[in-house]
C-alpha positions as CSV (number, residue, x, y, z in Angstrom):
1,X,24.6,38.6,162.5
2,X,23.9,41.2,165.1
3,X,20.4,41.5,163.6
4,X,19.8,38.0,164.1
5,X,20.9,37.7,167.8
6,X,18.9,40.9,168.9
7,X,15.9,39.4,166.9
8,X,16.6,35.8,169.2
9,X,16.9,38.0,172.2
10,X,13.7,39.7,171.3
11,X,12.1,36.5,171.1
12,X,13.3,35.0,174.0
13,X,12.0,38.1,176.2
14,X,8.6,38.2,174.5
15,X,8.4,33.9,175.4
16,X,9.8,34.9,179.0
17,X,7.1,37.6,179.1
18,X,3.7,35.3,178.3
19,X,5.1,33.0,180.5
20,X,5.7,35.0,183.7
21,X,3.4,38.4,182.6
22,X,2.9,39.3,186.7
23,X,6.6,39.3,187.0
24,X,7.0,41.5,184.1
25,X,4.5,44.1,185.8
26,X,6.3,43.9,188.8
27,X,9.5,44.9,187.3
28,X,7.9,47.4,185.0
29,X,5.9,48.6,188.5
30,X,8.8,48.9,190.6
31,X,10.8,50.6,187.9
32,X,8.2,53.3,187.4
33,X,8.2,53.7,190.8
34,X,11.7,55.2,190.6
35,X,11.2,57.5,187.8
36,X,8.2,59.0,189.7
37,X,10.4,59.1,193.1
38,X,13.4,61.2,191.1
39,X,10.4,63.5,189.4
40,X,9.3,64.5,192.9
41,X,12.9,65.7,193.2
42,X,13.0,68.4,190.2
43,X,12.4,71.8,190.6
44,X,12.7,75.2,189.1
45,X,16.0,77.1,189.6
46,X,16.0,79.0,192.7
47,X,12.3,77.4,193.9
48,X,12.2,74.7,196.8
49,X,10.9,71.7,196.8
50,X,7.8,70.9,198.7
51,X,7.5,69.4,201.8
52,X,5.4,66.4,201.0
53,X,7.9,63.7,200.4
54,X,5.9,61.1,202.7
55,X,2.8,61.6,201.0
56,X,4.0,62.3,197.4
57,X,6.0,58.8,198.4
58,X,2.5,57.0,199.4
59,X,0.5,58.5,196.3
60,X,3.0,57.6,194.3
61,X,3.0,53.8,195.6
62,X,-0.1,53.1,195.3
63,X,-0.5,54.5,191.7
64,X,2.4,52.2,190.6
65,X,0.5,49.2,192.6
66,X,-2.5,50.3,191.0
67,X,-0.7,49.3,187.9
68,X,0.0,45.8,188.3
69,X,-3.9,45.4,187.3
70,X,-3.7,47.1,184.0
71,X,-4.9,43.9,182.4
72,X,-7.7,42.9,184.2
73,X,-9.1,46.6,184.6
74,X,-7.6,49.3,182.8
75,X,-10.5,51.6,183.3
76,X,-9.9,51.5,186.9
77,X,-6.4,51.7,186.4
78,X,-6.5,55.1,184.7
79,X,-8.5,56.8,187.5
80,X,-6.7,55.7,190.5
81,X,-3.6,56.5,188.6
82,X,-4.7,59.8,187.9
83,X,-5.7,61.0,190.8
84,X,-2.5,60.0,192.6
85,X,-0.8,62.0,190.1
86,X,-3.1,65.2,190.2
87,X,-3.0,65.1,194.1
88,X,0.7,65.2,193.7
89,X,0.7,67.8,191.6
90,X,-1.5,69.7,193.6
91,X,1.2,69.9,196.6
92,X,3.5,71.2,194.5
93,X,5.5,69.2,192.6
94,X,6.9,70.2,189.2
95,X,5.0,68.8,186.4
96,X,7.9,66.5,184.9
97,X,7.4,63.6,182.5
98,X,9.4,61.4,185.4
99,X,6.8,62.4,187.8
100,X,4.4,61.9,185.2
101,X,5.9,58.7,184.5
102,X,3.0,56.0,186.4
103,X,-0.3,57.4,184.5
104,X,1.5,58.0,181.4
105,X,2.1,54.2,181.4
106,X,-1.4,53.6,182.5
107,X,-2.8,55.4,179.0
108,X,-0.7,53.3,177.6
109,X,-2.1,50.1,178.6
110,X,-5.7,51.7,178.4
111,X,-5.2,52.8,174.2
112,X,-3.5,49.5,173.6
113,X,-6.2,47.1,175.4
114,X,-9.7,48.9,174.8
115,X,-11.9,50.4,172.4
116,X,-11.7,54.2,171.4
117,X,-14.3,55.2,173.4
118,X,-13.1,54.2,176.6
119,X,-9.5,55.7,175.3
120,X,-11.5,58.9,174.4
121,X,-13.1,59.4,177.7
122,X,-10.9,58.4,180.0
123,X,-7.7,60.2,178.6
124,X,-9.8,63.4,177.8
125,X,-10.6,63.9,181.7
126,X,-7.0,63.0,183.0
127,X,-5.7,65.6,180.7
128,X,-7.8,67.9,181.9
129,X,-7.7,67.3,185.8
130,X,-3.6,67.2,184.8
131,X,-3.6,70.8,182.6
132,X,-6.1,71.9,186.0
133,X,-4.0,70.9,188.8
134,X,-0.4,72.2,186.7
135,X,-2.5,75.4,186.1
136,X,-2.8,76.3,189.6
137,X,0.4,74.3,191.1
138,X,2.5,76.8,192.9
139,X,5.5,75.1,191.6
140,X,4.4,76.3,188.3
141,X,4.4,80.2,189.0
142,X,7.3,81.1,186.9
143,X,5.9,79.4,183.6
144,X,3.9,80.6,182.1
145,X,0.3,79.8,181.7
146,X,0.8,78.6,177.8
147,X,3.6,76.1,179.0
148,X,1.9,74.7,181.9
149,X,-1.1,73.4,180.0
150,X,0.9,72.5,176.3
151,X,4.0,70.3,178.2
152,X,1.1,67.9,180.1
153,X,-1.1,68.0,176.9
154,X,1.6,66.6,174.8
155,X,3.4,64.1,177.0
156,X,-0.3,62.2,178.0
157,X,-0.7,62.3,174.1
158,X,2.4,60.6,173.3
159,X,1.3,57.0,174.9
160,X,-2.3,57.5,174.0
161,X,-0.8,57.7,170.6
162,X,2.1,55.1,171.0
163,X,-1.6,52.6,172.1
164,X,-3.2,52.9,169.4
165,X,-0.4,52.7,167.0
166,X,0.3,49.2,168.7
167,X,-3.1,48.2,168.8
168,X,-3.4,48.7,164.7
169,X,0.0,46.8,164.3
170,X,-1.6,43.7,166.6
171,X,-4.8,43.8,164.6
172,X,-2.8,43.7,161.3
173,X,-1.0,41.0,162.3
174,X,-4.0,39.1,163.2
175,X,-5.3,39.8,159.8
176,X,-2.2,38.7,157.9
177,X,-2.3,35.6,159.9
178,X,-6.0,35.3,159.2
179,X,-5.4,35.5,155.4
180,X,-2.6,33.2,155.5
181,X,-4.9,30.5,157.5
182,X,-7.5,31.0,155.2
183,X,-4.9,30.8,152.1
184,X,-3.4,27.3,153.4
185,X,-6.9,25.7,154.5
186,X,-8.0,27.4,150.4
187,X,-5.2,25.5,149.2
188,X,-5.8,22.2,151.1
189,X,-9.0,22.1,149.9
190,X,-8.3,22.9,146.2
191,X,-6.0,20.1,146.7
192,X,-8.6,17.9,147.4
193,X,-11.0,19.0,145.2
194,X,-8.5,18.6,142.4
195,X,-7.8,14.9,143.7
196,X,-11.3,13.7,144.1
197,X,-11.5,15.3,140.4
198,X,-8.6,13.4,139.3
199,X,-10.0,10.1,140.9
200,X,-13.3,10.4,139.1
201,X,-12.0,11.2,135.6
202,X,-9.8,8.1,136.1
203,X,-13.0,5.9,137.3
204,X,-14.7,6.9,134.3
205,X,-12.2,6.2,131.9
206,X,-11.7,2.9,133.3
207,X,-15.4,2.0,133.3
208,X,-15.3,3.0,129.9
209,X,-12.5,0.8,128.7
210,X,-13.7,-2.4,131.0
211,X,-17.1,-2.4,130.5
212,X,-17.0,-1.5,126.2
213,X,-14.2,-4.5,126.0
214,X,-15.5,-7.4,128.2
215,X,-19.2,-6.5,126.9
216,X,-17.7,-7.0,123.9
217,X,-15.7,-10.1,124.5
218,X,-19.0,-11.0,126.5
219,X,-21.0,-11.2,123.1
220,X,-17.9,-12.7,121.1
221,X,-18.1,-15.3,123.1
222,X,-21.7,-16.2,123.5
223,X,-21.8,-15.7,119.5
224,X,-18.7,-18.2,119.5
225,X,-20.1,-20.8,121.8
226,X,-23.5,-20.7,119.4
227,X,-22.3,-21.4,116.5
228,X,-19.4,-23.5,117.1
229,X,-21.0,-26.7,115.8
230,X,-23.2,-24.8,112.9
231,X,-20.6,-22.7,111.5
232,X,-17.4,-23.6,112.4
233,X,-15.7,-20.8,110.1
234,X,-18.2,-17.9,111.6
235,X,-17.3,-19.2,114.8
236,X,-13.2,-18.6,113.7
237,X,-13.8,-15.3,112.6
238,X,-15.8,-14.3,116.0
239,X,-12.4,-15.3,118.1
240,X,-10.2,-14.0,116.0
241,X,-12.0,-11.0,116.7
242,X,-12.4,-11.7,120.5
243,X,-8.6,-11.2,120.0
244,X,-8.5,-8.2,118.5
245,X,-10.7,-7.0,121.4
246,X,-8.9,-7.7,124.2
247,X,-5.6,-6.5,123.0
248,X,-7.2,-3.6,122.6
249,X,-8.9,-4.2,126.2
250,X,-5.1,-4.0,127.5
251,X,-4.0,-1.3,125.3
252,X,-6.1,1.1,126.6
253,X,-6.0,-0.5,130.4
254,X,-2.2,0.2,129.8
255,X,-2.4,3.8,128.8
256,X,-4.9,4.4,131.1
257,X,-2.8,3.3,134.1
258,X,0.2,4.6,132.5
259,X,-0.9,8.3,133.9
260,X,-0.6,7.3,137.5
261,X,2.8,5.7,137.1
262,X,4.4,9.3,135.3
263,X,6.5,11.4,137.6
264,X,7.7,13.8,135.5
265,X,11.0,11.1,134.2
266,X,12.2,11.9,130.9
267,X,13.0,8.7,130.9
268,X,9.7,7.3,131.2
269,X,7.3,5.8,128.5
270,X,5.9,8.3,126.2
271,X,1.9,8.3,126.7
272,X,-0.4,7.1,123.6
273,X,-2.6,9.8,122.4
274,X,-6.5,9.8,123.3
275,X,-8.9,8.2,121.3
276,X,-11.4,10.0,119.1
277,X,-14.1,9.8,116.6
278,X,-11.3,8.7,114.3
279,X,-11.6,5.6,115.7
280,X,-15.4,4.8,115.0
281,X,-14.5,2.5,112.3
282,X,-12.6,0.1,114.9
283,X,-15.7,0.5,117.1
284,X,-18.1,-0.4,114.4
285,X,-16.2,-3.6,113.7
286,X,-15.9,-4.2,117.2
287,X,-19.6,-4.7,117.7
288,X,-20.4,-6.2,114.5
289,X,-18.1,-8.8,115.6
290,X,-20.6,-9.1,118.7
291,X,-23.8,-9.3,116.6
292,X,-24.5,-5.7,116.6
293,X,-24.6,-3.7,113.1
294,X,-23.9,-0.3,113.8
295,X,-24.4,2.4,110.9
296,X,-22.6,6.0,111.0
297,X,-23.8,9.0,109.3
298,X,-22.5,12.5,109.4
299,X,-24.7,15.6,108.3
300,X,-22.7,18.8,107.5
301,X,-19.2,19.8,107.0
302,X,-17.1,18.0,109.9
303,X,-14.9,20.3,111.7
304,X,-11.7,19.7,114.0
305,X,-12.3,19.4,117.6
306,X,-10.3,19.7,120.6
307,X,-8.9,16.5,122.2
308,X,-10.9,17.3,125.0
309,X,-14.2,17.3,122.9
310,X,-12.8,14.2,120.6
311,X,-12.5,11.8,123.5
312,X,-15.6,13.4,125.4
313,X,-17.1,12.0,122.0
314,X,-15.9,8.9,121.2
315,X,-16.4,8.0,124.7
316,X,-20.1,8.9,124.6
317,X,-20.3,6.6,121.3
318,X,-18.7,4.0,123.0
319,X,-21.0,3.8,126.0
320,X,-23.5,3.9,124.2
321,X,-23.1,1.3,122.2
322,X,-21.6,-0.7,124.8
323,X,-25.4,-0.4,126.2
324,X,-27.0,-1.6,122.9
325,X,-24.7,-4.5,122.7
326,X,-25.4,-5.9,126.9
327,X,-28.8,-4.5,127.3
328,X,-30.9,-4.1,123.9
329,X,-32.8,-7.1,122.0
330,X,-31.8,-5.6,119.1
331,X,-29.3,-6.4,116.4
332,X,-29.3,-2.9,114.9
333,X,-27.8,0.5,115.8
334,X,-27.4,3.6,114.4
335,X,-25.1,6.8,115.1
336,X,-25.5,10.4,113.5
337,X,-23.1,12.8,113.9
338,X,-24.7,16.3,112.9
339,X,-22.1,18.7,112.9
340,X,-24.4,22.6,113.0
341,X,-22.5,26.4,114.1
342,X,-20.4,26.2,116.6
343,X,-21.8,22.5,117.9
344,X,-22.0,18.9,117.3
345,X,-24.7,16.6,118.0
346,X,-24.6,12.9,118.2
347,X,-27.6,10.6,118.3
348,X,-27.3,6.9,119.3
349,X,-29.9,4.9,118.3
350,X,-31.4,1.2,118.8
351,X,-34.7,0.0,117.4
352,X,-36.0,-2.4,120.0
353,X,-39.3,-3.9,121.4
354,X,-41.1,-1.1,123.2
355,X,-40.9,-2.0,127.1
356,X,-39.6,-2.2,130.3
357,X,-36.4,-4.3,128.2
358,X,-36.0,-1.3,126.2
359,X,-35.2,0.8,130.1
360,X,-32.3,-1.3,130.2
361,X,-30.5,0.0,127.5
362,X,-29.6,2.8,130.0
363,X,-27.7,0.9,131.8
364,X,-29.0,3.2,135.0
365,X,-30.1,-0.5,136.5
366,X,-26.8,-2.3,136.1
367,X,-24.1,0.7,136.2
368,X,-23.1,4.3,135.9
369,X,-23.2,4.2,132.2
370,X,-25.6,7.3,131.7
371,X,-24.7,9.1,134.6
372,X,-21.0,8.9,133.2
373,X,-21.7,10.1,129.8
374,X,-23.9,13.3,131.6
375,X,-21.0,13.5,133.4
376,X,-18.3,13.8,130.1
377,X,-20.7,16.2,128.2
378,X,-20.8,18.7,131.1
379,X,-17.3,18.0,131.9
380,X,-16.5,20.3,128.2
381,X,-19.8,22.6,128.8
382,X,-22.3,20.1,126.6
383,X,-25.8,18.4,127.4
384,X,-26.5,15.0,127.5
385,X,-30.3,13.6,127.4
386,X,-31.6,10.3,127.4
387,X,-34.5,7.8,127.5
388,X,-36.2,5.1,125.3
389,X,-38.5,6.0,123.0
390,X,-42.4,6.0,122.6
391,X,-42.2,3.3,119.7
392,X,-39.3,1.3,121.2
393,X,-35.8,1.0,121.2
394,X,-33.7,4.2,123.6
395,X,-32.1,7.0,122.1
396,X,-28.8,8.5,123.2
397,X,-28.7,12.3,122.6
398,X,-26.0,14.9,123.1
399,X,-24.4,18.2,122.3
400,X,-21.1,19.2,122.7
401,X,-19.2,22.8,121.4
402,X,-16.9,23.0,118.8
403,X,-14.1,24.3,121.2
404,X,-11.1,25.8,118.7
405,X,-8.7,23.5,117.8
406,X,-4.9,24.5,119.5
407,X,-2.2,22.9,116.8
408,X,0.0,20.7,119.0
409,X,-2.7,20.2,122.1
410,X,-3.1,16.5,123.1
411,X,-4.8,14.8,125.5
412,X,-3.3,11.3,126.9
413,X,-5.1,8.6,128.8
C-alpha cells in the first residue's frame, strides 16, 4: 500500500513538473539560493568570517538566476555559475558543499542534458578554477593543502556522476520502449500477414471445390441435354451422376466453411478430414461422367505423405483436370504419379489439337487455375511447370517432397 501511494505521488509530481517546468526551476532556484546563503555562513573554528556578505549575496544571485536557463543553455550555465562561485571563494569563504551548492547543480543539468564532450570540458575547467581558488583562499589556511583540492574534487564529481548515471537510465528506457514499439507494430503485422495468409488458402480451396464441381455439373449437363432424345438411359446415368456431383459440391463447400465457423467449442461439429490421392478413383468417375476418360498410372513404390502434401496433390489433380474437362477439345486424359527418392512427380496430360485452343487448357485466360496450383506446390516447398505442348494437347507438371509422415497428423478443410 505505501509503495503504491508514494509511486502515485511520484507520478503526480513528475505530470505537475512537464506541465509547469519554469515553476519547478524557480523553486529548485530559490531553494539553492538558501543553501548557498547558509554556506557563506560556515567557517573554521576560531577563524572569522569574511566581510563580503553583499557581494557573496549578489554573486550568489545571479549564479542561482543563471540557473533557471539550464535547459535552453547549459554550457552557458556552467560558466556563469562557476565563476560566481570561484569569485566567492576567492573572498574568502569556506569551501562547503552548501556554498557549493548552485554549480554543483549546474553539472548536474550539464552531464544529464549533453554529450560527454561538453561534460568533459566544461566540468574539467570548473574543477580546476574551484581546486585553484580553494588552494589559495585564506579561509582555507588551516587545511591542509591535500584537503583543500580532494573535498572540491569529489563533491563536483558526485553530480557529474549522478548526470550521467541518469542520462544512461533515460536512454534505456527509450530503448526498452523502442523495442516494445517495434515488438507490438512486429506483432500487428505478423497478424496480418497470417490473416491475408489465411484468406488466400481459403480462396483457393474454394475455387478448387466450385470450379472442379460446377465444371463438372457444367458437362453433365450439356452431355444430358445431348442425348436426352438418343439415349434416354445414357442420359439417366449422366444425372444420376450430376447428383453424385453436387452432393459432393456441398460436402466439401460445407467442410470448407466449416473452418470459419470453429471457435474452439467442444461442442461444435467435428471437421471431415482433407481429401487426398485416395480419392482419385471418385475423381476419375467424376469426369468420365462428364465425357472425359481419365487414366492413372503410378511408377514406383508409393509412399505415405503428409496431409499437407496429400491435399497439395489431389488438389493439383483436380485442377487440372477440371481444365481438361472446360477448356480441352479432347476426350482423353492421362495422370502419372511417379513416386522417385524422397519426391513425387505427377504429370497431367491431355492430347488435343495443337493451337491457340490448346492455351486454354491453362485456364490463365479464364481464372487463377495455374497460378493456384504454383501457388499449392510452393506452398509445401515443390515446383510446378506448365504449358501445352509442341504436338498438341497441355501438360501439367509438378514435384512435390515426400515430407515424413507424423502418425495422427491431419489436416481439415
Amino acid at each position: 500500500m505505501t509503495t503504491s501511494q508514494e509511486r502515485r505521488y511520484a507520478d503526480r509530481l513528475e505530470g505537475f513538473a512537464d506541465r509547469r517546468p519554469f515553476l519547478i526551476d524557480l523553486v529548485l532556484a530559490a531553494a539553492l539560493m538558501g543553501c548557498a546563503s547558509l554556506g557563506t555562513m560556515l567557517t573554521l573554528p576560531g577563524a572569522a568570517p569574511p566581510d563580503q556578505d553583499a557581494t557573496s549575496t549578489v554573486l550568489l544571485g545571479v549564479a542561482c538566476l543563471a540557473l533557471l536557463k539550464h535547459r535552453e543553455h547549459p554550457r552557458a550555465t556552467v560558466a556563469v555559475t562557476a565563476v560566481c562561485t570561484v569569485v566567492v571563494v576567492a573572498l574568502g569563504y569556506l569551501v562547503t558543499p552548501l556554498l557549493l551548492a548552485p554549480i554543483m547543480a549546474a553539472l548536474y543539468w550539464l552531464s544529464a542534458h549533453t554529450d560527454r564532450r561538453s561534460t568533459r570540458v566544461c566540468g574539467l575547467a570548473t574543477m580546476v578554477a574551484l581546486i585553484l581558488a580553494a588552494a589559495f583562499s585564506h579561509s582555507m589556511e588551516h587545511v591542509s593543502l591535500l584537503l583543500r583540492t580532494i573535498g572540491p574534487f569529489f563533491w563536483l564529481l558526485l553530480p557529474v556522476a549522478a548526470g550521467k548515471m541518469t542520462q544512461l537510465r533515460r536512454a534505456y528506457v527509450r530503448s526498452v520502449q523502442a523495442r516494445a514499439e517495434h515488438a507490438e507494430r512486429t506483432r500487428e503485422e505478423e497478424a496480418r500477414l497470417r490473416v491475408t495468409e489465411e484468406r488466400m488458402r481459403i480462396a483457393r480451396e474454394l475455387h478448387d471445390v466450385v470450379a472442379h464441381h460446377m465444371a463438372l455439373a457444367n458437362a453433365q449437363a450439356g452431355t444430358a441435354a445431348h442425348l436426352v432424345l438418343t439415349n434416354p438411359r445414357q442420359t439417366q446415368k449422366i444425372l444420376t451422376d450430376l447428383t453424385g456431383t453436387t452432393s459432393s459440391a456441398l460436402r466439401e463447400l460445407k467442410a470448407t466453411l466449416g473452418l470459419l465457423r470453429q471457435n474452439g467449442d467442444p461442442d461444435s461439429a467435428p471437421l471431415e478430414p482433407s481429401p487426398g490421392l485416395a480419392r482419385l478413383p471418385e475423381l476419375v468417375s467424376a469426369c468420365a461422367s462428364a465425357g472425359v476418360a481419365v487414366t492413372v498410372s503410378t511408377d514406383g513404390e508409393a509412399q505415405p505423405l503428409s496431409p499437407g502434401v496429400d491435399l497439395t496433390a489431389f488438389r493439383i489433380v483436380q485442377e487440372a483436370l477440371t481444365n481438361v474437362t472446360k477448356h480441352a477439345t479432347t476426350e482423353a486424359a492421362s495422370v502419372r504419379l511417379v513416386y522417385s527418392g524422397s519426391r513425387l512427380l505427377i504429370t497431367v496430360v491431355n492430347d488435343g489439337p495443337a493451337g491457340p485452343a490448346a492455351a486454354y487448357a491453362s485456364g490463365d485466360r479464364r481464372g487463377f487455375g495455374v497460378m493456384g496450383m504454383r501457388e499449392r506446390a510452393h506452398s509445401v516447398g515443390g515446383e510446378l511447370q506448365a504449358g501445352p505442348r509442341p504436338e498438341g494437347g497441355f501438360t501439367v507438371t509438378t514435384a512435390l517432397p515426400l515430407q515424413p509422415y507424423v502418425a495422427g497428423e491431419e489436416t481439415t478443410t
